[in-house]
C-alpha positions in Angstrom: 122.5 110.1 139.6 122.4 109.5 136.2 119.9 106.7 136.4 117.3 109.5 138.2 117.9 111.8 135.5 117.6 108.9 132.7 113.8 107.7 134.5 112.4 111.2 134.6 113.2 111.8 131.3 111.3 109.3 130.1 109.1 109.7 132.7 108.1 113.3 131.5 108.9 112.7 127.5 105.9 109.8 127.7 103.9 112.7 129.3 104.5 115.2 126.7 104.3 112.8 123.7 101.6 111.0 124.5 99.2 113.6 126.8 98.7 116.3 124.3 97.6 113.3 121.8 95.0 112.0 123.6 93.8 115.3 124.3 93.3 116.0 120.3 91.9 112.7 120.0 89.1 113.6 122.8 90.6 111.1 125.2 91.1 113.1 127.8 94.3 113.6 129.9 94.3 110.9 132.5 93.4 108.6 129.6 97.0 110.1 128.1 98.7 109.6 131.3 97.6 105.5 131.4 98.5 105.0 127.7 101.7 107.0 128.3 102.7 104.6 131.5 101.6 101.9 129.2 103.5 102.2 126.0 106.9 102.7 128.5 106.2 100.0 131.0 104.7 97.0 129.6 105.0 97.8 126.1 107.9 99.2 125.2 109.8 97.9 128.8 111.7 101.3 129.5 110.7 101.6 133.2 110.9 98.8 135.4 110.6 97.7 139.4 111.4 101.4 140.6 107.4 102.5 139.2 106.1 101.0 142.9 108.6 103.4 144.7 107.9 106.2 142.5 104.0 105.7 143.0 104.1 106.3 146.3 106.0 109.7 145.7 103.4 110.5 143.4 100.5 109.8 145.4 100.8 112.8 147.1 99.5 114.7 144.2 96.4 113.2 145.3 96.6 114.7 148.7 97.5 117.9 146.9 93.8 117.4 144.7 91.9 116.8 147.6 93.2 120.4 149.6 91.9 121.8 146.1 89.0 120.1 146.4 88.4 121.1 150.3 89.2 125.1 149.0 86.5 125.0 146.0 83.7 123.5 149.1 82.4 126.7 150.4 80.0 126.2 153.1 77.2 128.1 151.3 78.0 126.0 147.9 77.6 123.0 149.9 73.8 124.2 151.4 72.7 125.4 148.5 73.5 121.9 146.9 72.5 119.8 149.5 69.4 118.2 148.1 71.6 116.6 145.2 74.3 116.2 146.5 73.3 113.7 149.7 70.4 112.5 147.7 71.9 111.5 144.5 75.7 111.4 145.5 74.6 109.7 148.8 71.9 107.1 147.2 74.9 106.3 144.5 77.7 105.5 145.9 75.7 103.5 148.9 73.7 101.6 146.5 76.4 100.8 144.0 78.7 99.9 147.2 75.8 97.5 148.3 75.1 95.6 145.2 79.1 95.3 144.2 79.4 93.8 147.9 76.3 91.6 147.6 78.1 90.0 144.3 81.3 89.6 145.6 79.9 87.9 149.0 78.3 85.6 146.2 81.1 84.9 145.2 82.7 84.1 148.8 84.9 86.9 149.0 85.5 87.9 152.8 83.5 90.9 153.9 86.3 92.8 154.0 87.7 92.4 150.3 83.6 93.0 149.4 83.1 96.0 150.8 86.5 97.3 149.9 85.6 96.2 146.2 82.4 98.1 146.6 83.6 101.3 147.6 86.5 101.0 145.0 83.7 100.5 142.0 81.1 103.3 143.6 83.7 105.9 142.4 83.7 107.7 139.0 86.5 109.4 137.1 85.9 113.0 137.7 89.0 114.2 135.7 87.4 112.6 132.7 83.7 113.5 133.0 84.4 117.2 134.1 86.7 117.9 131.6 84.8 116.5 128.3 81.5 118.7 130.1 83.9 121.4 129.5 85.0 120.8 126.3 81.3 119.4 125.0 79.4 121.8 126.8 77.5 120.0 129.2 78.1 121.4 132.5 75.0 123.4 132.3 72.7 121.0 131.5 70.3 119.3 133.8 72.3 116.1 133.3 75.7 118.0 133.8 74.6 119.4 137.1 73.6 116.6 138.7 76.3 114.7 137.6 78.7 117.4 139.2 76.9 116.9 142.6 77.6 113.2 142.3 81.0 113.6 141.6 81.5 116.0 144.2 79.7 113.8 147.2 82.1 110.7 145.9 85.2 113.3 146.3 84.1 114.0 149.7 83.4 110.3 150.2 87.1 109.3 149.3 88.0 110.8 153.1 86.2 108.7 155.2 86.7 105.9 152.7 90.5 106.1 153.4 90.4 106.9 157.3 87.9 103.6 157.0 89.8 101.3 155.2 92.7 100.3 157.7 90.2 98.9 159.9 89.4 96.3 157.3 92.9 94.8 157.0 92.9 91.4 157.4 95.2 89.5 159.8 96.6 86.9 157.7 97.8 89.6 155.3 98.7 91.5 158.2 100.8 88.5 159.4 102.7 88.1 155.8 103.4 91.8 155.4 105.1 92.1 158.8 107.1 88.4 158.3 108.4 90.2 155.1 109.6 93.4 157.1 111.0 91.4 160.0 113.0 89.6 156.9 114.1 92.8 155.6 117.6 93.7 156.5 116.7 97.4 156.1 113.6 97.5 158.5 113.4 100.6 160.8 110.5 101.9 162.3 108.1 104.6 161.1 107.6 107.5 163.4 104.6 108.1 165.4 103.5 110.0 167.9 100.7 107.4 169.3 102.6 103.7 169.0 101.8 102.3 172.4 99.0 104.9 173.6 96.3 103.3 175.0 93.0 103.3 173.4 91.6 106.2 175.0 94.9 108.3 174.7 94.5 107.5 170.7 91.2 108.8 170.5 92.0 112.0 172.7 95.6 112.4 170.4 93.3 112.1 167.0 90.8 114.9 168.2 93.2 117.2 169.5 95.0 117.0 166.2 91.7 117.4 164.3 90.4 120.5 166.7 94.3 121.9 166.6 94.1 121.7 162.9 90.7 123.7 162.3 91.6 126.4 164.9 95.1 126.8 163.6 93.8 126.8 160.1 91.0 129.5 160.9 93.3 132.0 163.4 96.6 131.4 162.5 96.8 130.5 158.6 95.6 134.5 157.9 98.8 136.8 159.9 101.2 133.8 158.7 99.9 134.2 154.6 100.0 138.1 155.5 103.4 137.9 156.9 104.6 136.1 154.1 102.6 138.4 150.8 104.5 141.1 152.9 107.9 140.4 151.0 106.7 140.4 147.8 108.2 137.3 146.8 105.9 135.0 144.9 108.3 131.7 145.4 108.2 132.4 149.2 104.3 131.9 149.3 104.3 129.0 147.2 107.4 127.5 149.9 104.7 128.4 152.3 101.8 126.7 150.5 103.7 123.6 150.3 105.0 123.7 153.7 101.2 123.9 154.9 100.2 121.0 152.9 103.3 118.8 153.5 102.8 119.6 157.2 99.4 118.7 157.7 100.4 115.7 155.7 103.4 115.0 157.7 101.2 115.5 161.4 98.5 113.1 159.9 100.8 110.6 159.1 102.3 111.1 162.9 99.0 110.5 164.6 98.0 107.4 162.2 95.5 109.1 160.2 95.0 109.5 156.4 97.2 112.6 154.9 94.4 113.2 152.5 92.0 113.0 155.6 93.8 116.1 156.9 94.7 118.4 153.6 91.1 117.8 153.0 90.1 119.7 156.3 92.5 122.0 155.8 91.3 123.0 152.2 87.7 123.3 154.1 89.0 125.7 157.0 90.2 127.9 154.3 87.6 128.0 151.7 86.6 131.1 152.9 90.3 133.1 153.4 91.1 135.8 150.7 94.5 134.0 149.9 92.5 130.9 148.6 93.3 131.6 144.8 96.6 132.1 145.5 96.9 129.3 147.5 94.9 127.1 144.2 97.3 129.1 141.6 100.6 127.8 143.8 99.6 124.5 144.4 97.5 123.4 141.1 100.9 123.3 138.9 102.4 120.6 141.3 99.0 118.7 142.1 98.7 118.5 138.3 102.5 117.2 137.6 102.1 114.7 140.7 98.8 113.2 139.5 99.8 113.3 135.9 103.0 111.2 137.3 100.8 109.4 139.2 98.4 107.8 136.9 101.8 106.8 134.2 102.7 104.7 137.5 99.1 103.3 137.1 99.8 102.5 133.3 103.3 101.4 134.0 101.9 99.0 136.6 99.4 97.3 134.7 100.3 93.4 134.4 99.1 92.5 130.4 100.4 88.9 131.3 96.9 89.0 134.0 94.9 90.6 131.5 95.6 87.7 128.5 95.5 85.4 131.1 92.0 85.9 132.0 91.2 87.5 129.4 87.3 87.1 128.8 86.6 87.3 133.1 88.4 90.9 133.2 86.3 92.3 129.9 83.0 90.5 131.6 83.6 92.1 134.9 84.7 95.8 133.1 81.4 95.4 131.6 79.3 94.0 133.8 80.8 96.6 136.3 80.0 99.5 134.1 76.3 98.0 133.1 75.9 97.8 137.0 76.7 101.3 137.5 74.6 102.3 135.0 71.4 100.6 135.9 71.8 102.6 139.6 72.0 105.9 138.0 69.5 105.1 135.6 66.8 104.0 138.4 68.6 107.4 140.7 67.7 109.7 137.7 63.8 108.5 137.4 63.4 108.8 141.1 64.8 112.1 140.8 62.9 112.9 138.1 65.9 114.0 135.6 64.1 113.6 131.9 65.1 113.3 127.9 68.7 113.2 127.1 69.6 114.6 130.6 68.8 111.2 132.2 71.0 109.2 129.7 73.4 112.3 130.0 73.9 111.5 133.7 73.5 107.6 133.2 76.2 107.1 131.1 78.8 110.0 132.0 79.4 108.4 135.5 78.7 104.5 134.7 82.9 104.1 134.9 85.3 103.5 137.7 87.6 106.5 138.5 91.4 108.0 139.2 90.4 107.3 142.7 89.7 103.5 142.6 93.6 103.6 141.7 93.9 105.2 144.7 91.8 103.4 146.9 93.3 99.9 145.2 96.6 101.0 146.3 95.8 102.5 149.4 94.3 98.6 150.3 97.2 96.8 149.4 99.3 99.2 151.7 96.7 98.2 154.3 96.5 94.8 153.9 93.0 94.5 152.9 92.8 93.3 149.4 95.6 90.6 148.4 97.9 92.2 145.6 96.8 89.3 142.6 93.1 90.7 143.3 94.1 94.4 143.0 96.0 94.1 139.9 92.8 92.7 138.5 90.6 95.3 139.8 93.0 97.8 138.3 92.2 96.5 134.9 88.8 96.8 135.6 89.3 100.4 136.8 91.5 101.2 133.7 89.7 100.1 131.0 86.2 101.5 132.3 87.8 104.8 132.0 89.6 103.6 128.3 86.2 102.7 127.8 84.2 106.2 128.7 84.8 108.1 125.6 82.7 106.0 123.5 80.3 106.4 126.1 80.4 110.0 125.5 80.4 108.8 121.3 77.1 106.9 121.5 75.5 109.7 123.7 76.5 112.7 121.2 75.6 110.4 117.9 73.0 108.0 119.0 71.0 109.3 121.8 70.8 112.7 121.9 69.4 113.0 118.2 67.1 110.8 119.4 65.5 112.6 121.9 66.0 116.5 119.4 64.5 114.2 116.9 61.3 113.3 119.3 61.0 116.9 120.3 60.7 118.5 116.9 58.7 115.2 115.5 56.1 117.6 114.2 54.7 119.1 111.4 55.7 122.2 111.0 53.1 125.0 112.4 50.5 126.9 110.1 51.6 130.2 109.5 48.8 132.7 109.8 50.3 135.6 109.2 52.8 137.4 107.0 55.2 140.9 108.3 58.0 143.3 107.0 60.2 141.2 108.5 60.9 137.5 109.4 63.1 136.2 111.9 64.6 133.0 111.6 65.9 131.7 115.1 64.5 132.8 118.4 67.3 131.7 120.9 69.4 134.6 123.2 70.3 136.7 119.7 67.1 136.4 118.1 64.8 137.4 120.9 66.6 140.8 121.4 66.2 141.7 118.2 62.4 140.8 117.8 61.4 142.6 121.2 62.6 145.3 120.1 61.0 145.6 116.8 57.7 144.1 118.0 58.1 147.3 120.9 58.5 149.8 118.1 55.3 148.4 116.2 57.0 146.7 113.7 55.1 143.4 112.5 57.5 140.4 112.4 57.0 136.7 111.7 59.3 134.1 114.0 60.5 131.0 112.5 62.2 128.3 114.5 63.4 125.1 114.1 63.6 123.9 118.1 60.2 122.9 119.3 61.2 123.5 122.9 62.0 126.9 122.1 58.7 127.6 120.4 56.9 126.6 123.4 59.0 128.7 125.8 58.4 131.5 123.5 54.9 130.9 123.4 54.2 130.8 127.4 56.0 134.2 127.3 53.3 135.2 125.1 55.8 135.8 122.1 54.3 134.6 118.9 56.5 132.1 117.1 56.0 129.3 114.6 57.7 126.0 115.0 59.4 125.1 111.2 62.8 125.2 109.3 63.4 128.7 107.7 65.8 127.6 105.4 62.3 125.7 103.9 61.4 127.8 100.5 57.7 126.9 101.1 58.3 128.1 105.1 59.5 131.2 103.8 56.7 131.7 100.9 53.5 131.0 103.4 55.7 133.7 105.5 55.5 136.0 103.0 59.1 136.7 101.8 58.3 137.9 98.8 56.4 141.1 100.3 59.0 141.3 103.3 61.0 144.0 104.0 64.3 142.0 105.4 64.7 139.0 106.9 66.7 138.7 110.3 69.0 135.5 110.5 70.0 134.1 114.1 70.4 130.5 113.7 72.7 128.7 115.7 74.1 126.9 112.6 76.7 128.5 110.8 76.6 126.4 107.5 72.5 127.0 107.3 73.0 130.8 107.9 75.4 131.1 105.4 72.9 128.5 102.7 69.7 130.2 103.6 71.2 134.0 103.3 72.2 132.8 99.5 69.2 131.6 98.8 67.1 135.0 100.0 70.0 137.2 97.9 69.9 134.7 94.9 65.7 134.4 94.9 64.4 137.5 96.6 67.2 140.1 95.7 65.1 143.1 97.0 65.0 141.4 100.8 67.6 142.5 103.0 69.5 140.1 104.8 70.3 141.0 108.4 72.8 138.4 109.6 74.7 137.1 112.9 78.0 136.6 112.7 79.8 133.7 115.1 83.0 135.2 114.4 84.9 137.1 112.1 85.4 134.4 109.5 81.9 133.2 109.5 81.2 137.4 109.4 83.8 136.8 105.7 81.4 133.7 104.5 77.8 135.6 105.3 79.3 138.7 103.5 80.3 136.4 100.4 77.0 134.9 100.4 75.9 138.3 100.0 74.6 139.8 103.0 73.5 143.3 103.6 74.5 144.0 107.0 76.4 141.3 109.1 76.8 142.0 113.1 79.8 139.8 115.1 77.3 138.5 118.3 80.1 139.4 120.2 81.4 143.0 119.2 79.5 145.3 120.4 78.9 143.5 124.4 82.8 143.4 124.3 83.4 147.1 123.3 80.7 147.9 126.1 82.4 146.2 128.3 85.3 147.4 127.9 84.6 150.9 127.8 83.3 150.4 131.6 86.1 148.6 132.2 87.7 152.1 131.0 85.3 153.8 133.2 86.1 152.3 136.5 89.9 152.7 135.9 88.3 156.7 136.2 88.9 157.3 132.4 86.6 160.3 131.8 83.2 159.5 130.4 83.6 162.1 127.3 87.6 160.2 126.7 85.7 156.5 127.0 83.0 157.4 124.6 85.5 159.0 122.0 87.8 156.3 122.2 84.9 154.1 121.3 84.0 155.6 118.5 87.9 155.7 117.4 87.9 152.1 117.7 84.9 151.5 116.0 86.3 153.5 112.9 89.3 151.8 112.0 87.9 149.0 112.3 85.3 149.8 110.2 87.5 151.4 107.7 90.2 148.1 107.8 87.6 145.8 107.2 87.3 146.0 103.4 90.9 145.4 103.0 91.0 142.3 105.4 87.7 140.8 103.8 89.5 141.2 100.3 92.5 139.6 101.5 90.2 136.8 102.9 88.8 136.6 99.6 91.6 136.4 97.8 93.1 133.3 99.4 91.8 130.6 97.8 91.1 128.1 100.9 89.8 130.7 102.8 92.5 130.4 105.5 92.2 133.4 108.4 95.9 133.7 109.1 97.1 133.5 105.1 100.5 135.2 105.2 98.5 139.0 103.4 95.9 138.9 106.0 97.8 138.4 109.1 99.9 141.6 107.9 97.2 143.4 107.7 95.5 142.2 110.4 98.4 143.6 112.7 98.3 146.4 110.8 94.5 146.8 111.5 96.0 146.4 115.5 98.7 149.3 115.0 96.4 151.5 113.4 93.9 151.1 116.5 96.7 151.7 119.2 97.4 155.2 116.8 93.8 156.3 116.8 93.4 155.4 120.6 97.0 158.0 121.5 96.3 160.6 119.2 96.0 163.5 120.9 93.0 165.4 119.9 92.8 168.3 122.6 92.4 170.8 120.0 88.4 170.1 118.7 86.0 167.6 119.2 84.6 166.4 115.5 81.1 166.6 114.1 80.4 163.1 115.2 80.9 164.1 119.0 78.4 166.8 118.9 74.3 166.4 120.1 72.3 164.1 117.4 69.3 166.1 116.2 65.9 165.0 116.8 63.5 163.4 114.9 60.6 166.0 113.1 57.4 165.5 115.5 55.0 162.6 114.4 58.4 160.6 112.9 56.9 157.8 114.8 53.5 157.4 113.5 55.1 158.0 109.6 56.9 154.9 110.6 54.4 152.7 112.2 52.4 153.4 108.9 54.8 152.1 106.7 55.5 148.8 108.7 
C-alpha cells in the first residue's frame, strides 16, 4: 500500500511542479504533462515498469474527453458548420492520411502499419492549439475558425479511427501476442458477451447495443437525472455521471467495440438535455486529472536510449512530418480561399501531431497492428511535434504577422483635407461611438487611424477617416490641433495613448484630452500624463448591466437608478485618494500595501451607500433635469 501511495505522490507532485511552469512559459499544459513524465521517468528514474499498467488506467480520461466532446456537438452547431468542417476537416485528414501512407508504402511498410501511420500523423494537438487561441486571442479570427472546424472533424474522426483499427492487426503479431498470454501463468479470459457468435449474430449484437444506447440515452437518461437532482445531493449526480460513462464504457467493451466509440454517442444523444452542463461540470474535473495522468505516462514512456540511437532519422521524420502537414493545409487554405496572416495562421497552428496520436499509437500496439520498436518511434515523432508547436506559434506572432500589418499599412499616410473642433485618434469599437455621435449632433471631427483596414471599412460605411499615425506632430498639425477644441484618444495601444496625451498637454495646453482608459491603472498613467477627462472602456457597460441585472431580480426601477448613482459617487469621491496613493508609490505598483487599504475601503464605503436607508427624501440629484432654453441647439452648432 505504501508503494501506491509513494507513485501517486510523485505522480501528482511532477504535475503540480512542473504544469503550472509550462503554463507561464506559454507551453501549454499537455506540453507540462510530457516534460513532467519526462523529468520523473527517463530523467530522473523515479517511476519505473508500473507507467504501462498505469496508462491504461488513465486512458479512460480520454474516453471521458470524447463524451465531452459528443455534449459540446449540437446538431445545429454541426449544420451550421458543415461546409468547413467536411470540407477542410475532411480534405485534411484524408489527404495528410494519403500521402503519410504513400511514403511509408515507399518505404515497404505493410499496408496496414501505412495506413495506421497515416491516420496517427493526420491528427493535431487540439489541447495545445485551442488553448494558446485562447490565451493569444485567435479563436475569432478567420484563421482561428477554420482551424477549430479542423480540429473538431479530426475529434470526430478519432471514433471510427479506433472502431477501424482492430481490423488492421496483423497475424503474425497477432500470433506472438497470444503465444505470450498462453505463456502467462496468470491468463484468464476477458468477458464478452459475443465470443463465439456467429458473424451475423455479431453484427445484430453491435446494432442492438448501438440503437439500445441512443433510445436509452434520449427516453431514459432524462426521469433517471430528474430522479437523482431530486435529493439534492451534488456527489450523488456526479456517482451518476460516472456510472453512465463507466457503463457505456463497460457495455462497449462487452460487445467488442471501442469504449470511446460509445461515450462518444452517448455525449451526442445528450447534447440537447438540460442536465448537459451539469453533466460537463461533474465529469471535466476527472477527464482533466485522467488525461493530465495520462500524457506523464506518455513522458514517462518515452525511450531517450531510441531517440540518441537514431538520432538524426527521428528529428528528419519530426520535421519532415510537420513540413508535410503544413504544405496540405497550406494548399487546403488557398483552395478555400483563407487570405493574409489567416492562411499562415491556420497553416502552421495545426502542422503538429496531437494527444491523440498517443492514443491511437497505443491503441495499435494493444491491437497488434503496429510492432512496439515502431510505435516508440512514432511517439517521438508525436512528442516532439507538439514540443515543437510553440515556436510555431513564436515565428507566427514575431515574423509573419508583422509582415502581413506591415503590407497593409505600407502606405503613405492620407492627405488631410480638412481640419474640425475635434480630432479622433483611433476608429475601432470605442472610437466609432464616440464619433457618430458627435458627427449626429453637427459637430465637425477629423478621424485619424493608423490600421489601413480599418480606414477602408470606415470608408465603405461612408464614415470619413484618414489613414496615418496620430501620435505624428505633422499628422496632428495638417489636422489642425492647434485650432482644435479637444482631441479624443481611442487607440488600442496603451503606451501610445499615454505618449501622445503628453505630447497634446505639453505642446497644445489649451486642447482637451478626452482619453480611454484599459483599466484602472492605465486610467492612473493617462491622468499623470495629464489628461482632462479619462473614461474606464469598461465602467459604465458594466454598471448598465448590472443595474438590469438589478432589474430582473424585480428591484424597483426608482431603487436601481438611485443605487447607481450611489455607486457612481463614492466612487467618484474615492478616486482622488486611491490615484494619490498610486502616485505616491514609486513603482507604480496597484496593490502597494496604502492603496489596497484604501481600495477595500473604497469597497466598504460602496456596500454603506448601497444599505443606507434613505426612505425619508429623495435628493436634488433625483429630481426632473431642466430643459435646455429653445434654439440651445443651433447656439451650439454655431460654435462647432
Amino acid at each position: 500500500m505504501t508503494g501506491y501511495f509513494l507513485q501517486a505522490f510523485i505522480y501528482l507532485a511532477a504535475a503540480v511542479i512542473a504544469v503550472p511552469i509550462a503554463k507561464r512559459l506559454g507551453l501549454g499544459s499537455v506540453l507540462g504533462y510530457l516534460i513532467a513524465g519526462v523529468i520523473i521517468g527517463p530523467i530522473i528514474g523515479l517511476v519505473g515498469e508500473e507507467t504501462t499498467t498505469i496508462q491504461h488506467f488513465a486512458e479512460f480520461g480520454v474516453v471521458m474527453m470524447l463524451f465531452l466532446v459528443g455534449l459540446e456537438l449540437e446538431p445545429k452547431m454541426l449544420w451550421a458548420m458543415r461546409n468547413r468542417l467536411i470540407g477542410l476537416g475532411g480534405l485534411q485528414v484524408g489527404g495528410t492520411t494519403a500521402i503519410v501512407m504513400g511514403i511509408a508504402l515507399f518505404f515497404e511498410q505493410p499496408w496496414t502499419i501505412a495506413l495506421a501511420i497515416g491516420l496517427i500523423f493526420a491528427l493535431s494537438s487540439t489541447a495545445i492549439v485551442l488553448q494558446t487561441f485562447n490565451e493569444k486571442g485567435l479563436s475569432k479570427t478567420e484563421g482561428g475558425q477554420n482551424a477549430f472546424s479542423v480540429l473538431l472533424f479530426q475529434d470526430i474522426a478519432v471514433i471510427p479511427m479506433l472502431a477501424f483499427i482492430p481490423l488492421l492487426a496483423l497475424p503474425e503479431l497477432v500470433e506472438q501476442a497470444q503465444s505470450a498470454v498462453n505463456a502467462a501463468s496468470d491468463h484468464h479470459d476477458e468477458l464478452s458477451l459475443v465470443a463465439g457468435l456467429p458473424g451475423w449474430a455479431y453484427g445484430m449484437v453491435i446494432i442492438a447495443s448501438i440503437v439500445g444506447l441512443v433510445v436509452g440515452g434520449h427516453y431514459l437518461s432524462r426521469p433517471l437525472f430528474r430522479f437523482v437532482a431530486s435529493s439534492g445531493l451534488r456527489e450523488i449526480f456526479t456517482a451518476t455521471a460516472l456510472m453512465l460513462v463507466v457503463g457505456i464504457a463497460a457495455l462497449m467493451s462487452l460487445v467488442g467495440l471501442s469504449p470511446a466509440l460509445g461515450t462518444f454517442l452517448a455525449g451526442v444523444v445528450l447534447a440537447n438535455s438540460e442536465f448537459r452542463h451539469e453533466l460537463e461540470s461533474n465529469i471535466d474535473p476527472f477527464k482533466g486529472l485522467l488525461l493530465g495522468l495520462f500524457f506523464i505516462t506518455v513522458g514517462a514512456g518515452i525511450n531517450f536510449g531510441i531517440l540518441f540511437d537514431d538520432f538524426a532519422m527521428i528529428i528528419g521524420l519530426t520535421i519532415g512530418v510537420m513540413a508535410l502537414k503544413a504544405g496540405v493545409l497550406y494548399v487546403l487554405a488557398l483552395i478555400f480561399k483563407i487570405r493574409n496572416s489567416n492562411r499562415w495562421l491556420f497553416t502552421l497552428s495545426l502542422a503538429q501531431a496531437g494527444e491523440f496520436g498517443f492514443v491511437l499509437l497505443s491503441f495499435t500496439v494493444q491491437n497488434h497492428v503496429i510492432p512496439q520498436d515502431i510505435a516508440q518511434t512514432l511517439s517521438l515523432v508525436v512528442a516532439l511535434s507538439m514540443f515543437l508547436t510553440p515556436g510555431l506559434f513564436i515565428l507566427f506572432d514575431k515574423v509573419i504577422l508583422p509582415r502581413f500589418q506591415d503590407a497593409s499599412n505600407d502606405r503613405e499616410a492620407d492627405t488631410i483635407e480638412e481640419q474640425g473642433t475635434v480630432i479622433i485618434a483611433g476608429i475601432g469599437r470605442f472610437g466609432q461611438i464616440v464619433n457618430r455621435l458627435l458627427v449626429a449632433n453637427g459637430v465637425k471631427t477629423v478621424v485619424l487611424d493608423q490600421q489601413a483596414a480599418q480606414v477602408d471599412v470606415m470608408r465603405q460605411i461612408n464614415t470619413k477617416a484618414y489613414f496615418g499615425d496620430a501620435s505624428r506632430p505633422d499628422l496632428l498639425h495638417t489636422a489642425g490641433i492647434e485650432h482644435a477644441s479637444m482631441i479624443v484618444i481611442a487607440i488600442d495601444n496603451r503606451e501610445t495613448c499615454v505618449e501622445l496625451t503628453k505630447y497634446v498637454k505639453h505642446t497644445y495646453p489649451q486642447v482637451k484630452v478626452l482619453a480611454r482608459a484599459f483599466d484602472r491603472g492605465h486610467g492612473y498613467l493617462l491622468r499623470q500624463a495629464g489628461a482632462d477627462i479619462i473614461e474606464l472602456e469598461t465602467y459604465h457597460s458594466a454598471l448598465e448591466l448590472g443595474s438590469h441585472a438589478m432589474r430582473e431580480l424585480d428591484f424597483h426601477p426608482f431603487h436601481v437608478e438611485r443605487q447607481k448613482a450611489s455607486y457612481k459617487r463614492v466612487e467618484e469621491k474615492k478616486s482622488d485618494f486611491l490615484y494619490k496613493a498610486w502616485e505616491d508609490d514609486s513603482e507604480g505598483e496597484r496593490f502597494d500595501n496604502n492603496y489596497r487599504k484604501l481600495f477595500m475601503h473604497l469597497e466598504e464605503q460602496i456596500k454603506v451607500a448601497m444599505q443606507a436607508d434613505r426612505n425619508d427624501r429623495h435628493d436634488s440629484s433625483e429630481r426632473g433635469w431642466t430643459p435646455p432654453p429653445k434654439g440651445y441647439a443651433d447656439h451650439i452648432k454655431e460654435d462647432s
